[in-house]
SETI-894519 format. One record per residue (C-alpha): residue in one letter; chain; x, y, z negated. Coordinates in Angstrom, 1 decimal, always signed. Layout:
<nuros>
NURO  zavex  doke      px      py      pz
NURO      a     A       X       Y       Z
...
</nuros>
This chain:
<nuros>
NURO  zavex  doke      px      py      pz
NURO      x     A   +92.1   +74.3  -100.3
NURO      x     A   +89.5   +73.3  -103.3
NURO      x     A   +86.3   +72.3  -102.2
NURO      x     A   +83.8   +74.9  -102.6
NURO      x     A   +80.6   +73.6  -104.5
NURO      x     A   +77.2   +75.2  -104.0
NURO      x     A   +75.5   +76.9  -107.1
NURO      x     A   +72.1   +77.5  -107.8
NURO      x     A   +72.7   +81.5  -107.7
NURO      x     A   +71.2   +83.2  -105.0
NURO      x     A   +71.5   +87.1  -104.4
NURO      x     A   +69.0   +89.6  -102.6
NURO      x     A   +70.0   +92.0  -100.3
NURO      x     A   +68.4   +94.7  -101.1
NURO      x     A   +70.5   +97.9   -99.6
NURO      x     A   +73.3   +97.5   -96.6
NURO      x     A   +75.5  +100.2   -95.8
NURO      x     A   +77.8  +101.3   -93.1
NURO      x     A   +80.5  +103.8   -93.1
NURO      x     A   +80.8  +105.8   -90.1
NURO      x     A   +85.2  +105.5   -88.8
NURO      x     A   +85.1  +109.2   -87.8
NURO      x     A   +83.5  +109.9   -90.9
NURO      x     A   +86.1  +112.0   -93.3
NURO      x     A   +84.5  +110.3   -96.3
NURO      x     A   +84.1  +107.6   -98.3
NURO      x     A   +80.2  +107.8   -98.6
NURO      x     A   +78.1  +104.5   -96.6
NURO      x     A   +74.6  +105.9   -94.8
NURO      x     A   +71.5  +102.8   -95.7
NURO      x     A   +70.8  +100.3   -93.1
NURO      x     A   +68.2   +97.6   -92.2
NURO      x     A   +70.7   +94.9   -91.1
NURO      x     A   +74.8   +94.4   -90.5
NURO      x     A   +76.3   +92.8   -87.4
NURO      x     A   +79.1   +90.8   -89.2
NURO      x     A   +82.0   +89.8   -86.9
NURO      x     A   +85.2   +88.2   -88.3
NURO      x     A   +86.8   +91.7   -88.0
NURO      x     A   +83.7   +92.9   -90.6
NURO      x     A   +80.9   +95.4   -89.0
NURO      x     A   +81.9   +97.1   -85.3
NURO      x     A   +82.1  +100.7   -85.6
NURO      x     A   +83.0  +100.4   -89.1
NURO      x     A   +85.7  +102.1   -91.1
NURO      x     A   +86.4   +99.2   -93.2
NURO      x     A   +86.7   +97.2   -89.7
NURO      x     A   +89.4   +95.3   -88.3
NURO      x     A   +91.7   +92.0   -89.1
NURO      x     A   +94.2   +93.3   -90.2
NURO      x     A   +94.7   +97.4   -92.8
NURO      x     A   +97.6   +99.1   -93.5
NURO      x     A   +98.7   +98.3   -97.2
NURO      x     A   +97.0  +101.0   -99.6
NURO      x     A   +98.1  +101.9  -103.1
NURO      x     A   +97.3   +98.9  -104.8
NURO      x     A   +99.8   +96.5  -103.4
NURO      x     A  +102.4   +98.7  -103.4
NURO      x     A  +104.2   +96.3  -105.7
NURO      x     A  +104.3   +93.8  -103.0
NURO      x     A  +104.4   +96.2   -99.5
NURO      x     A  +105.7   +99.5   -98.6
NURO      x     A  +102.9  +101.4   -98.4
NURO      x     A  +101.4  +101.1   -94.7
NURO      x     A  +102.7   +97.8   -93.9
NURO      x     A  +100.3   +95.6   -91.7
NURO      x     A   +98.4   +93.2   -94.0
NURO      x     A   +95.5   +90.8   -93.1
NURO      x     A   +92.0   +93.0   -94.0
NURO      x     A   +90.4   +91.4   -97.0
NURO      x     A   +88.6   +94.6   -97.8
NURO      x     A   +86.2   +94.7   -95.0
NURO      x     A   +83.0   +95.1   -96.9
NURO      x     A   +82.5   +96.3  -100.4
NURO      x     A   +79.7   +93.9  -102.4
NURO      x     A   +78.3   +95.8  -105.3
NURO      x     A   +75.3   +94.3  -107.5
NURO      x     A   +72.1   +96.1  -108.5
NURO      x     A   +71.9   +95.0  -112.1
NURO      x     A   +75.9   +96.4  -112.7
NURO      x     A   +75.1   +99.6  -110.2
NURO      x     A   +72.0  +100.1  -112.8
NURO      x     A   +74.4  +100.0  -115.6
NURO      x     A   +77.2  +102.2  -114.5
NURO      x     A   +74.1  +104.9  -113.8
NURO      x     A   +73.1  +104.2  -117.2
NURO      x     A   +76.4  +104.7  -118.4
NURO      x     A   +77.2  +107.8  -116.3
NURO      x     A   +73.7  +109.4  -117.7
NURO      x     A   +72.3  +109.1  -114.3
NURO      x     A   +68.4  +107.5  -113.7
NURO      x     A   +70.4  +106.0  -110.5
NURO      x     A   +73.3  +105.8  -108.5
NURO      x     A   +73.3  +106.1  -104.7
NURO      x     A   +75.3  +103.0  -103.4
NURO      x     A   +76.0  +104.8  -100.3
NURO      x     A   +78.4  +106.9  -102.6
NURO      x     A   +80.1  +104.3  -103.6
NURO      x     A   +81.6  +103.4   -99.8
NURO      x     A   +79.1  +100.5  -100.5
NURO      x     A   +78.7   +97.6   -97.5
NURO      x     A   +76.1   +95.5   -99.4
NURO      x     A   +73.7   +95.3  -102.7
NURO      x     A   +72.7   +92.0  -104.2
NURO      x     A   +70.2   +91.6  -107.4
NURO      x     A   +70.1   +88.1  -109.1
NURO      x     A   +73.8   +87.1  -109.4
NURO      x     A   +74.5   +87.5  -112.7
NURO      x     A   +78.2   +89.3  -113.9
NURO      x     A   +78.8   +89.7  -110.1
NURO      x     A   +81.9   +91.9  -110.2
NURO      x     A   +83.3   +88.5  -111.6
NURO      x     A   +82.3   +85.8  -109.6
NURO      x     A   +85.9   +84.0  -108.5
NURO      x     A   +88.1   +85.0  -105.7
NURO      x     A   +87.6   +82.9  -102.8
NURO      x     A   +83.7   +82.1  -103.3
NURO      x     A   +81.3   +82.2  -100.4
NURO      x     A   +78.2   +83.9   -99.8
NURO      x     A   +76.1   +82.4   -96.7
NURO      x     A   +73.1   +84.3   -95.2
NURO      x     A   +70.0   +82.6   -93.9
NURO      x     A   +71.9   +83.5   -90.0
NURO      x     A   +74.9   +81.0   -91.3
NURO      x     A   +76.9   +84.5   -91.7
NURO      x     A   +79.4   +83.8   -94.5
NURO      x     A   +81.4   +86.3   -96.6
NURO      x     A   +84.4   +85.1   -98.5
NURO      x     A   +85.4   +87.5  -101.9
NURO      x     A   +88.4   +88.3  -102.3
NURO      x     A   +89.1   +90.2  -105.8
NURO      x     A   +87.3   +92.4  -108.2
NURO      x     A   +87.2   +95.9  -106.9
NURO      x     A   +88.5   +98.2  -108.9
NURO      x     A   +87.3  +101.6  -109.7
NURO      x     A   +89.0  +104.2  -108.2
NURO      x     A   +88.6  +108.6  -107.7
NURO      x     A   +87.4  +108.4  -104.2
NURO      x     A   +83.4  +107.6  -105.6
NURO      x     A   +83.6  +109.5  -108.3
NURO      x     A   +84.5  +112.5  -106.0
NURO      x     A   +81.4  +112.0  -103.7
NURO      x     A   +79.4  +111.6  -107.0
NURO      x     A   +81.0  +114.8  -107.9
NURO      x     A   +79.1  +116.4  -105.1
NURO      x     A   +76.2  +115.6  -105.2
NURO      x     A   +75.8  +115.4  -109.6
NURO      x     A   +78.4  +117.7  -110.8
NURO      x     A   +80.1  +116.7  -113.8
NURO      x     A   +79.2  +113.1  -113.5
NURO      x     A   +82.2  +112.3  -110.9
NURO      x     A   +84.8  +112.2  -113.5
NURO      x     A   +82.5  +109.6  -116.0
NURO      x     A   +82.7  +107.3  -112.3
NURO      x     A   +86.0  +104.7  -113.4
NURO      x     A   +85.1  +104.3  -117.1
NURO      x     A   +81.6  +103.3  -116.3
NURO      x     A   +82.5  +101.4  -113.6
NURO      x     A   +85.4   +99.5  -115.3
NURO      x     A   +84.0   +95.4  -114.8
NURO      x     A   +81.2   +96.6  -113.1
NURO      x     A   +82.7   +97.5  -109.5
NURO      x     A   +81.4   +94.5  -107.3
NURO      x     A   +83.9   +92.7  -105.5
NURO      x     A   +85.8   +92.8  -101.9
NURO      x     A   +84.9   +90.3   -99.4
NURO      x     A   +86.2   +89.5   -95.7
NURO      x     A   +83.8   +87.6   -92.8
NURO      x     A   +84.4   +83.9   -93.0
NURO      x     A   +81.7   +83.3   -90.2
NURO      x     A   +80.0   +85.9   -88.1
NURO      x     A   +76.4   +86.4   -88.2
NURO      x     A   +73.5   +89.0   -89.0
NURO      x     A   +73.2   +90.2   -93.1
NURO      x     A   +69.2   +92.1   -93.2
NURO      x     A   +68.0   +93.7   -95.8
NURO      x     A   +65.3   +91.0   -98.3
NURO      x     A   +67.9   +88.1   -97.1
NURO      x     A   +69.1   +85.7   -99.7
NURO      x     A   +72.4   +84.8  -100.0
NURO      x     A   +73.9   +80.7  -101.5
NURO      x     A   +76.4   +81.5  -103.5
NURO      x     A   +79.1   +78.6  -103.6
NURO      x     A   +82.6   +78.8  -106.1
NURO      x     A   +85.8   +76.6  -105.3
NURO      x     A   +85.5   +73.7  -107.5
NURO      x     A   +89.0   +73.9  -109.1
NURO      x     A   +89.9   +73.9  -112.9
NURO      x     A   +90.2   +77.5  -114.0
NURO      x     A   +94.2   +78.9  -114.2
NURO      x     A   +95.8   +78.2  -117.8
NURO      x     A   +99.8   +78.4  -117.6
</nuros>
């Protein structure tokens, strides 16, 4: 494992979301603080340590298989949510319909920061990214709903703007005005 080296980047909370498990959609209600626990947030869809493989690892599982949950919160970034609204020709963009768990402003290019960084929360909470999230139809049909005619601008706008997934390294409470350390692995970057 590389070591991981602290930056001087620091992100804001400034929206938390949870997504109701009986809930039939995708869409995250606003909330003042998070309860992380390694399994993610209790009560949560996105919950649990382990998911049933989805569509994008097909080309490694059948779909359904039993996979360790790396995709228990969804980490989008104010500046890129701004941008995607912007590009959708929207004056905003709920994150709530984005399935979002979490809204940082101040880390810059944030759907890019490296797989495996940390972000630690004032309560020693740590989240651990996993990869770029991608854009896919299931925002763009809640958009749909609520802006009709925007749902379908949703993945082009989004495209390098979708925030990453991240996974709970080290349980603790996330509130909203908290600022979050961001640290990278301290390895040379991939060049085969």
């Amino acid at each position: 494992m590389a070591e991981l080296r602290k930056t001087g980047f620091v992100g804001e909370i400034v929206w938390l979301g949870h997504i109701p498990v009986d809930g039939g959609s995708l869409r995250s209600s606003s909330r003042d603080r998070l309860d992380l626990q390694f399994g993610g947030v209790e009560g949560e869809r996105h919950h649990g340590l382990q998911r049933p493989s989805c569509a994008r690892v097909t080309n490694l599982y059948p779909r359904g298989t039993q996979i360790v949950n790396s995709r228990q919160l969804s980490i989008l970034s104010a500046e890129e949510l701004a941008a995607i609204a912007t590009a959708m020709g929207l004056s905003d963009l709920d994150p709530g319909l984005l399935g979002a768990s979490m809204v940082l402003r101040g880390i810059g290019d944030f759907s890019h920061v490296p797989p495996a960084s940390r972000l630690q929360a004032p309560s020693g909470a740590v989240v651990t990214v996993d990869l770029e999230n991608g854009p896919c139809v299931f925002p763009g049909r809640e958009i749909e709903a609520e802006f009709p005619g925007h749902g379908k601008l949703f993945k082009p706008a989004a495209r390098n703007r979708r925030g990453v997934t991240a996974w709970v390294e080290c349980p603790g409470v996330l509130a909203l005005g908290d600022r979050l350390c961001l640290f990278v692995p301290d390895q040379a970057a991939w060049s085969p």
